[in-house]
C-alpha positions as CSV (number, residue, x, y, z in Angstrom):
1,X,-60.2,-60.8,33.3
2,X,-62.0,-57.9,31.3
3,X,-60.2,-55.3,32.7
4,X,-56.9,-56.9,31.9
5,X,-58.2,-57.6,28.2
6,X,-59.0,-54.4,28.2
7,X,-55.8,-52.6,29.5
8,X,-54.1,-54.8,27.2
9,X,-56.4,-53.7,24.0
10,X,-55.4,-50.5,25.3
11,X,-52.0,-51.2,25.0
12,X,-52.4,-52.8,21.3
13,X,-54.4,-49.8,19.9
14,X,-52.5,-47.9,17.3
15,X,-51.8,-44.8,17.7
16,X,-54.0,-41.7,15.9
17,X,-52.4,-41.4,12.6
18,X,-52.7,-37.4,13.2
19,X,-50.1,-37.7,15.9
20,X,-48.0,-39.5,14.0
21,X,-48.4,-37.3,11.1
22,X,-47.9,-33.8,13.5
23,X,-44.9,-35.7,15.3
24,X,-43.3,-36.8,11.5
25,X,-43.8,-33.1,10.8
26,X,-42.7,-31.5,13.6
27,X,-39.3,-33.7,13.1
28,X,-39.2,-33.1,9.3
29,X,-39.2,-29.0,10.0
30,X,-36.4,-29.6,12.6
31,X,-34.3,-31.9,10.4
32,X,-35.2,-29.5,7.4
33,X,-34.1,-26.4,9.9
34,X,-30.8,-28.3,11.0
35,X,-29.7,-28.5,7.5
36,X,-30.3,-25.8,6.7
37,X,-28.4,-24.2,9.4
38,X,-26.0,-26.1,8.9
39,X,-25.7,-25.4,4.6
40,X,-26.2,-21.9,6.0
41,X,-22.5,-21.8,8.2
42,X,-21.1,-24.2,5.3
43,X,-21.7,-21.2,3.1
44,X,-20.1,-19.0,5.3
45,X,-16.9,-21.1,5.9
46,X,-16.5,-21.4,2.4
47,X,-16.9,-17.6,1.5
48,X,-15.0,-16.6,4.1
49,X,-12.1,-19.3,3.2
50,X,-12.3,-18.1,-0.4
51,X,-12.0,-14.2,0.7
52,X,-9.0,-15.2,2.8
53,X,-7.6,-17.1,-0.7
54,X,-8.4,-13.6,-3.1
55,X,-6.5,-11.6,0.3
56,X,-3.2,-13.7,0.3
57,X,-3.0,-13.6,-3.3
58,X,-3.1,-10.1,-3.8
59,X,-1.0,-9.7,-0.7
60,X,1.8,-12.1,-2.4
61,X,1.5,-10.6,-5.3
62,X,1.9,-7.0,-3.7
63,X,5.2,-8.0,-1.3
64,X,7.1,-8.7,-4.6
65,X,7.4,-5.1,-5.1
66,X,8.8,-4.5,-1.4
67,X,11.2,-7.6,-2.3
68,X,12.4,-6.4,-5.2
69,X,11.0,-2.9,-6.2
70,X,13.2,-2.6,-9.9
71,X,13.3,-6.4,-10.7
72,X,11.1,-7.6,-13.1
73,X,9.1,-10.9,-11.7
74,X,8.3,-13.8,-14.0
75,X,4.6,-14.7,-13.8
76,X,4.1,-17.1,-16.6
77,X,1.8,-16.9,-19.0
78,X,0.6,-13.7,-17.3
79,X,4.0,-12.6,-18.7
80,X,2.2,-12.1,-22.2
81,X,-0.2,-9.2,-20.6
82,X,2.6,-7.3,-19.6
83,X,5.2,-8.0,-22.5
84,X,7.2,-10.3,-20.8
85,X,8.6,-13.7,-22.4
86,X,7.3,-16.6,-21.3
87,X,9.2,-19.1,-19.6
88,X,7.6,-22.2,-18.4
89,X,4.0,-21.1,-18.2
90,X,2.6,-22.0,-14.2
91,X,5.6,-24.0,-12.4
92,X,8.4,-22.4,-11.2
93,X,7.4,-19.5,-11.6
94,X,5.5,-16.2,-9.0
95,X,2.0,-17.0,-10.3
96,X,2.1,-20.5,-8.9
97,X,3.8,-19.3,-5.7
98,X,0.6,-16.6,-5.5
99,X,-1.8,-19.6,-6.5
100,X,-0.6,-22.1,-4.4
101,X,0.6,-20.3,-1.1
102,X,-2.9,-18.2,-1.3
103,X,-4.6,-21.9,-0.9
104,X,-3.0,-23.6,1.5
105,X,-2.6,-20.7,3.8
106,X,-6.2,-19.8,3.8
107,X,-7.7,-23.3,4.6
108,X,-4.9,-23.6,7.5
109,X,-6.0,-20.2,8.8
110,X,-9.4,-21.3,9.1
111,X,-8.7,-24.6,10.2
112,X,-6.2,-22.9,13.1
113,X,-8.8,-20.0,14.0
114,X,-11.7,-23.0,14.0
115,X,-9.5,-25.0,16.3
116,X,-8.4,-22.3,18.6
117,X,-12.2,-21.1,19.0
118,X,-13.1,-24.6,20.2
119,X,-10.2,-25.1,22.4
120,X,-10.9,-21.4,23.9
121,X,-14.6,-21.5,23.9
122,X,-15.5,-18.7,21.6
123,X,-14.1,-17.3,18.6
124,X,-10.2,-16.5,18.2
125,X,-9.6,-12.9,18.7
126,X,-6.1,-11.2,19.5
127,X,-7.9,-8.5,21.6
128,X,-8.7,-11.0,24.3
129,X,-6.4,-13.5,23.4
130,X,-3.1,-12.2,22.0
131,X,-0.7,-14.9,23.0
132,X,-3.3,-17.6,21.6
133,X,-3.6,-15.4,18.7
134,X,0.1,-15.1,17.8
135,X,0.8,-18.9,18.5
136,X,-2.4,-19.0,15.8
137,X,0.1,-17.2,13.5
138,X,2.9,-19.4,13.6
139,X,1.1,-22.4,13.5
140,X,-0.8,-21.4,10.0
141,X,1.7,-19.6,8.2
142,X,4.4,-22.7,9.3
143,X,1.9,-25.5,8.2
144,X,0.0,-23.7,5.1
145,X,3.5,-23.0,3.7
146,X,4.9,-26.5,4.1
147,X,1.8,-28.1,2.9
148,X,2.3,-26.1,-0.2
149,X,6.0,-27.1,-0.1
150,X,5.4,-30.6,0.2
151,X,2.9,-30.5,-2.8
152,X,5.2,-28.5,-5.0
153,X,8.0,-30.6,-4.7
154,X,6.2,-33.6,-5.3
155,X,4.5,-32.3,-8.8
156,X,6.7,-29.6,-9.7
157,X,8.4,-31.2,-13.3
158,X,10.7,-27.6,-13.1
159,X,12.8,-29.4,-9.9
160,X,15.6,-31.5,-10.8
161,X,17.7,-33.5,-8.0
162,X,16.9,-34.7,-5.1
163,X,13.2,-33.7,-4.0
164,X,13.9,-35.2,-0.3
165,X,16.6,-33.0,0.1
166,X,14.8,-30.4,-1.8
167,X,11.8,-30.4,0.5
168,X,14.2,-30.3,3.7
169,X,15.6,-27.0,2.6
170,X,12.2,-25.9,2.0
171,X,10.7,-27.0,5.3
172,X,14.0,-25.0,6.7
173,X,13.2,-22.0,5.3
174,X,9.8,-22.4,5.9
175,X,10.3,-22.7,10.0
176,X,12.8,-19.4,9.5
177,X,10.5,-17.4,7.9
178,X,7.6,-18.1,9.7
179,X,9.1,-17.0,12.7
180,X,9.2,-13.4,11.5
181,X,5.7,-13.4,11.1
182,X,5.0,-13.2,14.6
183,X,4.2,-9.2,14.2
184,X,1.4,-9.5,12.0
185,X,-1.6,-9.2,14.5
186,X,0.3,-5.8,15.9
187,X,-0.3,-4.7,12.3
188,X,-3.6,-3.6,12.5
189,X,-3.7,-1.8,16.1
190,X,-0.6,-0.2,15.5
191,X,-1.9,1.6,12.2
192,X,-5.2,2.4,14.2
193,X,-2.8,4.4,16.5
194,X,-1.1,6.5,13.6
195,X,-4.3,6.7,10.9
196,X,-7.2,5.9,13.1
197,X,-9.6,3.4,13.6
198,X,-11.4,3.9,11.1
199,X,-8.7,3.3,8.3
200,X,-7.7,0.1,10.1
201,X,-10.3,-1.3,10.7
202,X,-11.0,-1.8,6.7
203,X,-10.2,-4.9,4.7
204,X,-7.0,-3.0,3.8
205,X,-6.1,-2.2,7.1
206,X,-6.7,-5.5,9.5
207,X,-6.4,-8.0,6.5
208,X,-4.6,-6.9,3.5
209,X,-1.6,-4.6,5.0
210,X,-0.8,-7.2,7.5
211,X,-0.8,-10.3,5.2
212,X,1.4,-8.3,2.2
213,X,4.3,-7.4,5.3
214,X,4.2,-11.1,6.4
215,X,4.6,-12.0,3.1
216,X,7.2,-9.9,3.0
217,X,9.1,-11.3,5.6
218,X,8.5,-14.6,5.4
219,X,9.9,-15.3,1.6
220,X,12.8,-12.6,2.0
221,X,13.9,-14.0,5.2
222,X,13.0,-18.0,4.8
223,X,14.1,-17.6,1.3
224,X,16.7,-14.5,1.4
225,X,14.6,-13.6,-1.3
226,X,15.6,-9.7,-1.5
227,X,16.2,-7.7,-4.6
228,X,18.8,-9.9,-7.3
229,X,18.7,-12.6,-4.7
230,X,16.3,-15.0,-4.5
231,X,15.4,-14.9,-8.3
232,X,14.9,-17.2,-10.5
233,X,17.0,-18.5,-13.8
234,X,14.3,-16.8,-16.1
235,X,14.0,-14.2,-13.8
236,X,18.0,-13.8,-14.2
237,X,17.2,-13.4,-17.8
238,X,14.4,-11.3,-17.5
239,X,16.6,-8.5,-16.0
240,X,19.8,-9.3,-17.7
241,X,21.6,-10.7,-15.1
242,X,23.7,-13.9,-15.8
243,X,23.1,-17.2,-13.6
């Protein structure tokens, strides 16, 4: 009878409050080291996402002059910098194309290249991967461009009609012009061949270069968006052109 009152005393005796306070500790450093980590690679996504954003606005911004080299462009209340009148001052016009476009597509690049990595077991790369890579392509310049078409045809006050029909041209040219987009990861390696490694592999080179000549492609073919084409009314006006 002793013994058993005395395994079961055993069994009832709190444990030493040092253990508990080294084991509370011990978890409290992991948990503390988890989020930390894990604030640590939030930080990243978002600097790298907001990189990619400054990238595809610049490169918009640059393919207007392969698109139309001697038109003037109307970008809104920027127009005022460079002595431009000012038509509506954000919709409808290149700086909320720039804006917009630059958004979407960088959050469904990172969302692609984060599913891809997971699906392949390491990060997306075109070196070891290039048919994942250029499927990548599509998939992020197709659904970042239609997000941002959906969006500005719901809250765009500059687009009369039909918006239904309105977004199913859009979506239209959207699927064309993608498709001409597969090139982009070539981009890069191919400029390493003629200038040398060194040049491409800069933030010009493997980023900038390739995003401005999809751009390119993707608004002037989708849209047919080349020289007097594609412009729009104030743009007409802005280079004395009638509608």
């Amino acid at each position: 009878m002793f013994s058993i009152r005395f395994s079961s005393s055993l069994l009832r005796k709190p444990i030493s409050r040092s253990f508990v306070r080294n084991n509370s500790t011990s978890k409290s450093k992991a948990a503390i080291e988890e989020a930390t980590e894990a604030s640590s690679d939030g930080g990243g996504v978002a600097v790298a996402v907001a990189t990619t954003f400054g990238t595809y606005m610049l490169a918009d911004f640059l393919s207007n002059f392969i698109q139309h080299p001697t038109q003037n462009m109307d970008y809104g209340f920027f127009n005022n910098v460079i002595g431009r009148e000012v038509g509506n001052k954000f919709w409808g016009t290149r700086t909320e194309h720039i804006v917009g476009v630059a958004a979407t597509l960088a959050i469904a690049d990172h969302a692609s290249q984060a599913a891809f990595g997971r699906y392949l077991g390491r990060p997306l790369c075109f070196a070891k991967s290039p048919a994942a890579f250029i499927v990548h392509t599509f998939i992020f310049i197709a659904g970042g461009v239609a997000v941002y078409c959906g969006l500005d045809t719901m809250f765009n006050p500059t687009i009369e009609g039909d918006r239904n029909k309105v977004l199913k041209g859009e979506l239209y040219s959207t699927v064309i012009g993608s498709s001409t987009a597969w090139f982009e990861p070539y981009v890069a390696p191919a400029l390493a061949k003629v200038a040398g490694q060194g040049v491409a592999s800069t933030w010009a080179g493997s980023a900038l270069l390739p995003a401005t000549l999809a751009y390119s492609t993707v608004k002037g073919v989708g849209w047919y968006d080349w020289g007097d084409a594609g412009l729009s009314d104030h743009e007409l006006k802005l280079n004395g052109l009638a509608k």
